[in-house]
Every structure is written in C-alpha cells, then in structure tokens.
C-alpha positions in Angstrom: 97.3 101.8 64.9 99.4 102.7 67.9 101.7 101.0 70.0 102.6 101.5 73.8 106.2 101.7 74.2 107.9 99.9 77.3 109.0 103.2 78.7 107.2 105.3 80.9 107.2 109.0 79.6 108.0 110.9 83.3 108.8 114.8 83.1 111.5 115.8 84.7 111.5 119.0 86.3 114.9 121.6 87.0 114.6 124.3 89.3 117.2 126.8 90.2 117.1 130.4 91.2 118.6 131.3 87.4 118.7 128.2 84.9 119.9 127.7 82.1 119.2 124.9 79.5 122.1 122.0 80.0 120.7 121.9 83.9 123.3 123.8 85.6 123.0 127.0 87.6 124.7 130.2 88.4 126.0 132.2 91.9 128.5 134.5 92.2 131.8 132.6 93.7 133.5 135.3 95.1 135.3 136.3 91.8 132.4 138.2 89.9 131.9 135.1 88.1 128.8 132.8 88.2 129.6 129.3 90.0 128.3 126.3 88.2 126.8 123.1 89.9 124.4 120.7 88.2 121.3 120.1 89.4 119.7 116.4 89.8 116.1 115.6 88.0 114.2 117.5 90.7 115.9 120.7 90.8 118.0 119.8 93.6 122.5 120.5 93.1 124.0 117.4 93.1 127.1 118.6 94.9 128.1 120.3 98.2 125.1 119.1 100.0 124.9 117.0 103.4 121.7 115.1 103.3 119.7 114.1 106.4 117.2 111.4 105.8 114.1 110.6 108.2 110.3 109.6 108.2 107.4 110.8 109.3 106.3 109.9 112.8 103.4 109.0 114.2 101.9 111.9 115.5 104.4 114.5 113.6 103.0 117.5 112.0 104.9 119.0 109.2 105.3 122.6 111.3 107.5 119.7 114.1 109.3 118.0 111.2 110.4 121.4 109.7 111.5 122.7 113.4 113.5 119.5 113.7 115.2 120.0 110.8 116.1 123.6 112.0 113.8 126.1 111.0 112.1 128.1 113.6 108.3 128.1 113.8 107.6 131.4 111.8 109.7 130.2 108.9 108.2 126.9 109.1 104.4 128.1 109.1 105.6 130.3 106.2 107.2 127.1 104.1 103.8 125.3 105.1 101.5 128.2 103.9 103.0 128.3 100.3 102.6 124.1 100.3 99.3 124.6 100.8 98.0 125.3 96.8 100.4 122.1 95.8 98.9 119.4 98.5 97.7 119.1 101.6 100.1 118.7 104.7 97.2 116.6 106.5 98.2 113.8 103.9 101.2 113.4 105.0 101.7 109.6 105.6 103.4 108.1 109.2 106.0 105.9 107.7 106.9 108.0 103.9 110.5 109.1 103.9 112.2 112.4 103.5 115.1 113.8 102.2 116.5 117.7 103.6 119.4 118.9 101.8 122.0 121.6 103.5 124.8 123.9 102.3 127.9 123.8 103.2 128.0 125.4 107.0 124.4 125.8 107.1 121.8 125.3 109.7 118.8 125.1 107.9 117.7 122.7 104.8 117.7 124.8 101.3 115.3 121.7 100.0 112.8 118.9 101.3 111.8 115.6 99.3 109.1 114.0 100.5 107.7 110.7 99.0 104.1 111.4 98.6 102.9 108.3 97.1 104.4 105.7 94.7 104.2 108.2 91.9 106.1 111.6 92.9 107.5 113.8 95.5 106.8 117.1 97.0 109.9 119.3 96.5 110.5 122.6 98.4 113.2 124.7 98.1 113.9 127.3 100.5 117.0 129.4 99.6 115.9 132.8 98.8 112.3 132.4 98.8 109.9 129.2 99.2 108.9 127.4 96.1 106.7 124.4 96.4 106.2 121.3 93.5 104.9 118.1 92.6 107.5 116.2 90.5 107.2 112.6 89.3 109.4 110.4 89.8 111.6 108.5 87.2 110.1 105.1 87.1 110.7 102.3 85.1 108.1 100.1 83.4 109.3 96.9 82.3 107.0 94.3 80.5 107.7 90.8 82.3 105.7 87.4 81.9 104.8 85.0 85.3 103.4 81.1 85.8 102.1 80.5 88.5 100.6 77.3 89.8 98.4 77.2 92.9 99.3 74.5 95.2 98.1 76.3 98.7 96.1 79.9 97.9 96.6 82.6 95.4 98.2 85.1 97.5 100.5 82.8 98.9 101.4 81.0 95.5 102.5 84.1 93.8 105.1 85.3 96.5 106.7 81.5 96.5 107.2 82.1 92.4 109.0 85.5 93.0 106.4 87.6 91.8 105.0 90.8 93.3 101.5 90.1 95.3 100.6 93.1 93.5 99.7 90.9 90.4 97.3 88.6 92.8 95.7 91.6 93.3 95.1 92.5 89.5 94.5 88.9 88.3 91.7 89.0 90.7 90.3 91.9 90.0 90.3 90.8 86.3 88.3 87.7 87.2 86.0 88.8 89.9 83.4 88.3 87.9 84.6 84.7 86.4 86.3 82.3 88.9 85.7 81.1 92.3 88.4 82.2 94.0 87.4 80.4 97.3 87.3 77.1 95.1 90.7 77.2 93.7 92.2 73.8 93.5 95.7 72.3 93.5 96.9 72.3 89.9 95.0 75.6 89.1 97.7 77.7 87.3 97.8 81.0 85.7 100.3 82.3 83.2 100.2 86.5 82.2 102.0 88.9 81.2 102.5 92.5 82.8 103.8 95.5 83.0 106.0 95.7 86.5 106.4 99.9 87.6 109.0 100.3 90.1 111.3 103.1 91.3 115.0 102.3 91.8 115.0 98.6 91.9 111.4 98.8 94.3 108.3 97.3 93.0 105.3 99.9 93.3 102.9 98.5 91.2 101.3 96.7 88.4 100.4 98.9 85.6 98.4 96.5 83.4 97.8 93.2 82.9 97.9 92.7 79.0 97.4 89.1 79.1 96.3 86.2 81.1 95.5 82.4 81.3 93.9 81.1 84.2 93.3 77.2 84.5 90.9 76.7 87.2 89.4 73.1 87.3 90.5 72.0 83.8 89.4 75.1 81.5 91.3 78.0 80.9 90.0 81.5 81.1 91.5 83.9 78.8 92.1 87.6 79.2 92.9 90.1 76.5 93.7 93.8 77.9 91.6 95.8 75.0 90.5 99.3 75.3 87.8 100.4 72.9 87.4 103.9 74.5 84.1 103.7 74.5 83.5 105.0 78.6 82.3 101.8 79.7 85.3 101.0 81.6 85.9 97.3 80.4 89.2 96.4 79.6 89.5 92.5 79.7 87.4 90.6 77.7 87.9 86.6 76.3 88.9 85.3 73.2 85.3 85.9 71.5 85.3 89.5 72.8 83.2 89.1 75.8 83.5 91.3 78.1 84.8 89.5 81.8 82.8 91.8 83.3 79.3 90.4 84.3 76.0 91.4 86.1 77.1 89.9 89.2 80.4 89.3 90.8 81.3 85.9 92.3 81.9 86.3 95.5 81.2 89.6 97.9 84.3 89.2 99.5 87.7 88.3 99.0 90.5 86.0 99.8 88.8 83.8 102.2 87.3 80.6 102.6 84.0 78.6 102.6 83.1 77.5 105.9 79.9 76.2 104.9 78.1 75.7 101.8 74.4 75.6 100.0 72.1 73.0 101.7 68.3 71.8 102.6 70.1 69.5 105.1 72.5 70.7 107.5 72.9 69.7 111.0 73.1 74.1 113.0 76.5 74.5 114.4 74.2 76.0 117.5 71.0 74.7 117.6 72.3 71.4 116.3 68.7 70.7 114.5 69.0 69.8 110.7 67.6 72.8 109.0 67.9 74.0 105.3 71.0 76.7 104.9 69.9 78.3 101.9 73.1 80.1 101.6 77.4 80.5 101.3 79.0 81.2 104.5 82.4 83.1 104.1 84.6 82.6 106.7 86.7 85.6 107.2 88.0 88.2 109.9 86.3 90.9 111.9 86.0 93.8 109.9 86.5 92.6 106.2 84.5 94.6 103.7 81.4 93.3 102.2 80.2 94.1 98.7 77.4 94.1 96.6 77.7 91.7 94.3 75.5 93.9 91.3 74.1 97.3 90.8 70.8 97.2 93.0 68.8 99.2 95.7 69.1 98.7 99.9 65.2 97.1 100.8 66.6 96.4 104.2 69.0 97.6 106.9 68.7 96.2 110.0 68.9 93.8 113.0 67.1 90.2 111.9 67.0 88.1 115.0 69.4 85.1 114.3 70.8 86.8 111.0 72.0 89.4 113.1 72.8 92.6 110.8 71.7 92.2 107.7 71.6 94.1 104.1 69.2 93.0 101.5 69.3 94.3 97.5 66.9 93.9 95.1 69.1 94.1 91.7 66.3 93.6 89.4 62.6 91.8 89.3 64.5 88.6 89.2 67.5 88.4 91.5 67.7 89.8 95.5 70.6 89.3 97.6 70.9 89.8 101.2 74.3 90.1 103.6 73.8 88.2 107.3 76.1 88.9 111.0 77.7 92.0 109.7 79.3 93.8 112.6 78.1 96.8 110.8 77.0 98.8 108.5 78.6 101.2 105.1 78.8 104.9 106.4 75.5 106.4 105.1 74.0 103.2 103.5 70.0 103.4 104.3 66.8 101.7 102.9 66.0 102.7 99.6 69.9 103.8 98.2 71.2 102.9 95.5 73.9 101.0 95.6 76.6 100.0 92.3 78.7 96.8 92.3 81.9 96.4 94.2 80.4 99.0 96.3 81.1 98.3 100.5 77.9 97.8 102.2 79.3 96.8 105.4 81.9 94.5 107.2 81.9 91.3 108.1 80.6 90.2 111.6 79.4 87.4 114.0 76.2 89.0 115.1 72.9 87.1 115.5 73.2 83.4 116.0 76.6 82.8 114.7 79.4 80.6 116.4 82.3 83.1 114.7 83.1 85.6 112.3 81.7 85.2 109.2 79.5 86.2 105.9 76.1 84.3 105.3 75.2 85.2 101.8 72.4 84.1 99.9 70.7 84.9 96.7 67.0 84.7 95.2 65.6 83.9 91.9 62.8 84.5 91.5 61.6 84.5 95.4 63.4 81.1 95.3 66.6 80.4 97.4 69.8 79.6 94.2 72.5 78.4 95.4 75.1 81.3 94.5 78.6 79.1 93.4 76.4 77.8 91.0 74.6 81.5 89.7 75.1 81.8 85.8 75.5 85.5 85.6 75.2 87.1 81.8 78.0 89.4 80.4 77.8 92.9 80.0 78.3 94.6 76.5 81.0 92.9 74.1 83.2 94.5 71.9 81.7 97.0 69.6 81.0 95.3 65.7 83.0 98.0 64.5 85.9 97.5 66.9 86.2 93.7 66.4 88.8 93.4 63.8 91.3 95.4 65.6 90.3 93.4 68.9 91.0 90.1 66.9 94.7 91.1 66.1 95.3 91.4 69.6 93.8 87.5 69.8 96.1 86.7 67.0 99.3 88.1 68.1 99.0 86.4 71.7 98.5 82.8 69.9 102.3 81.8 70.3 103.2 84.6 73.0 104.6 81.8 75.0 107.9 81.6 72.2 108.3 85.5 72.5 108.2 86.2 75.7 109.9 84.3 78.7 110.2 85.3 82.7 112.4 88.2 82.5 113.5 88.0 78.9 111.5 91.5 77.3 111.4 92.3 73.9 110.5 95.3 73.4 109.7 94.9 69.1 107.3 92.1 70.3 104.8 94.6 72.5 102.1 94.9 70.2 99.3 96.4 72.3 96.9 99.0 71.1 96.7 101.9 72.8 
C-alpha cells in the first residue's frame, strides 16, 4: 500500500551558461578567474540584478512587450522564434505578470519570467544565446480540514468561513450527481478535508478533496476520495462503495435558483391562464451554460414557438430531456450528435414566451412528463469486489477523523490515503 505524502514533488530546474552541481556559475572577473554567483530555482543569479516587473496588457503582443523592455524588433522576433517549440505566444494571458532581470549597466533583460498559469513559468534567458523553458513552480500542498454551514448560498457561505471558493467549486462537482444544490436550506453544513495548493502564500487551487460530509435536509452524504485505477474516472464514492457518480446529473446548471417549479396547475406569468408546467425553471443570467444532464443523442435543435430555442435528448428508451428559451445553441451541436454528460449544449436565454432569462427543463419517463427534483437516478459501477477491502480501510480510518484533524492543525503521520 502506498501513501501520498503532504509535499508536492516540483523539479527544480538550474540553468547557467557553465554549471556546476552546488548551483553556482562561472565568468571570468577580470582576474583570469571564474566569478561565482548562485543562481535561484529557475536558473536565474540571485545577485546583481535590477528587476522590472509588469503585466501583460490588453492588446500587447509579446514582440511589443520584448521592445519595451529594450530589445529591438529583430532580437525580439528571434527570442520569439526559439519560444515557439516550448508554448505558444498567442496564450499569453492580459492580466499574468512578468519578471525581466538586467545586469549591472545593461539595457536589455538577460531573463524573462512569465507566469503561465497556476502551475509554472516560461523562463528565457538571453545572454549569449536564447534558451527557452517551462519550469514549475515550487508549490506547497498543505492538507487542511473546513465546516461550513450554509445559512445564505454555498458560494457565499464558504468565503464568510475563510475558506477558498475553490472548494465550493470541488464539493460541487463531487455531488452533482447527489444533492440539489438549488434546494439547499439553512442549517445544511458540510465538513471536508482537502488538500490546499498555493504558491508563496496565494491560494491556486484545490488538489483533491479526500473527504467530505454534506448534511443537506437532515442526512448526510458521505464522500471518500478512492482511486481504483480502473479508467473509469470515478473517484468519490459513499460509505458502501457506491460510486456518486450517477446516470443523470441533478441539475443542468449551476449556482442558481428555482424560479418556478413542477406543476399541473399554475397560473402563466404571460398569458395568466392556469396551465400545467410540466417542468423546473432555472432562473439564471444571459449566457450561462447549459448541460446535458446524461449521455444521450440531439433529436431536436430548433426554434419551438413559445419554448423558444430548444434542445431535446433522448438518453435511452425510457428517459428524454429537452432544454427551453436558450439564447443559443453549443458550437457544432446538430440533430442526431451524440452528446456525453456535463457536456454544454447551449446557454441560457429568454427566447419564446418567457418574461426573463431563464432555463425551462423538463424530463420524460416513459413519454410521461416526471417531475425532475424528484428523478431517482441509479449509480454507475461500484467499487470493484476485488478492490473492496482496501476501499473499506479508507472508510475505517475516516471514522474518528474529526479527533485527528482540526482547521489548520495537519498531521502529516495521520494522511493515510492510497495512492
């Protein structure tokens, strides 16, 4: 059995024009002997060098950037030639920052940092000739545990406790397919524990959930983080080894609210005749994505009259879903594609007969209207047989996690994880 340490293995990278092994490197200085200065973890002396720091504008292309910084034109279309193999300059991101580091006396930079993403830089050097690299960055992982109680909404919840909205993000993804997260209550709560990745004090992300609680409406909904490397992709299953991953997701949208629910009696907000509404509507801006809720093939794209634009899916012989007032269409969805869950089918809208943006989803069983917050949809796959007794020590060493692990107080000996 393996374990997953706390720390997160980063390589660290040393460039010079003649290195040696303790990270320092050699030029003549003046005397005939080689002049030592240490270099940082990417490559870059840590002495003798004036730093100018900037980000990139809107509009800037990396030849401009380069000029600014004092290169002329050919040199900089020479730097952005040997970039080219390593990543590609169209990427670069209005708002990233940049480092360019200058000699003593010196006009033009000798090395450029720029924060690709939350993972690494692109470093250059351009002293005798141009090298070009992609060096991650030293992050730190650090295992920390959360409660949250939900008094207003989940997002806002999470930043009021002091914990990164990232994790929103993750504890919904982990139970997409479980809770209503348009019907959370006050009193709901969750309690997890996760692995927090940042870069010099700055939160970039959340690299796993291992384990969660979430109370919604009385009953708790447990989450183990298990990989059984079997390709399937599931990693959070319950207590019993079922996989949180169902046929059907709960809701195709997210983090908005029910303007109107499931009826055979309500009063149209336009026509104002009582009529059945055989549907959810999801109220929620212009433009939000709209998914499919299950694997399933397009049988319609178009305009319907009142519905506006509409996508229906047949998922199987027994379930169809269809998608009403979108404001438009997935690029390249069509009749007869195939289309996978989670998968964008178009964006929320208020076309049709509609008094605002919103989503009018409903779902057939059969060829007969279900109301979908009450759908019982079946689990995929659970654990393997043969996998279950290792799955069940990860159950049994979260039974009293709440005594080893406290908000900010990580023990590393505790982390018992399998890899």
């Amino acid at each position: 059995m393996k374990y997953l340490s706390l720390a997160l293995a980063c390589a660290l990278f040393v460039f010079s024009c003649n290195s040696s092994e303790n990270g320092e490197s050699g030029a003549d200085d003046g005397n005939g002997e080689p002049a030592i200065y240490a270099v940082d973890e990417y490559g870059i002396p840590k002495d003798s060098m004036e730093i100018r720091r900037g980000k990139v504008g809107r509009g800037d292309f990396f030849a401009d950037i380069m000029v600014g910084l004092g290169l002329d034109y050919g040199e900089a279309y020479n730097v952005a030639d040997e970039c080219n193999d390593v990543f590609d300059l169209g990427k670069i991101k209005v708002g990233n920052s940049y480092e360019a580091y200058y000699r003593q006396g010196e006009q033009k930079p000798s090395y450029w940092k720029y924060d690709y993403d939350g993972r690494s830089f692109v470093v250059i050097s351009m002293d005798d000739s141009v090298s070009v690299r992609m060096v991650p960055k030293k992050l730190d992982i650090e295992t920390k545990y959360a409660e949250v109680n939900i008094g207003n909404s989940l997002w806002m919840d999470v930043q009021d406790a002091g914990v990164p909205v990232a994790l929103a993000l993750e504890i919904a993804d982990i139970y997409q397919w479980t809770i209503d997260f348009f019907g959370l209550q006050k009193g709901d709560s969750f309690k997890a524990l996760y692995d927090e990745v940042s870069f010099e004090g700055e939160v970039l992300y959340i690299d796993k959930v291992r384990y969660c609680v979430f109370n919604s409406a009385g009953e708790d909904h447990y989450a183990y983080w298990y990989d059984q490397n079997d390709g399937s992709g599931n990693r959070y299953w319950n207590e019993k080894g079922e996989s949180l991953k169902k046929a059907f997701l709960k809701a195709p949208l997210r983090f908005t609210r029910i303007s109107s629910g499931f009826s055979y009696n309500r009063r149209h907000p336009i026509t104002r005749k009582v009529r059945p509404h055989t549907g959810i509507d999801y109220a929620a801006p212009k433009g939000t994505p709209v998914m499919s809720i299950g694997d399933g093939v397009v049988i319609k794209r178009g305009y319907e009259g009142a519905g506006g634009n509409v996508v229906r899916i047949r998922h199987n012989s027994v379930y169809t879903t269809a998608y009403l007032h979108l404001s438009g269409y997935a690029q390249g969805l069509k009749k007869g594609m195939k289309v996978k869950q989670g998968q964008v089918i178009g964006y929320v809208g208020s076309t049709g007969m509609s008094t605002g943006p919103h989503l009018d989803f409903r779902i057939w069983k059969n060829g007969t209207p279900i109301n979908p917050l009450k759908m019982e949809s079946p689990s995929v796959e659970p654990v393997k047989k043969e996998n279950m007794a290792e799955f069940m020590e990860v159950v049994s060493y979260y039974e009293d996690f709440e005594d080893q692990f406290k908000a900010d107080a990580v023990a590393e000996e505790y982390i018992g994880l399998i890899i």
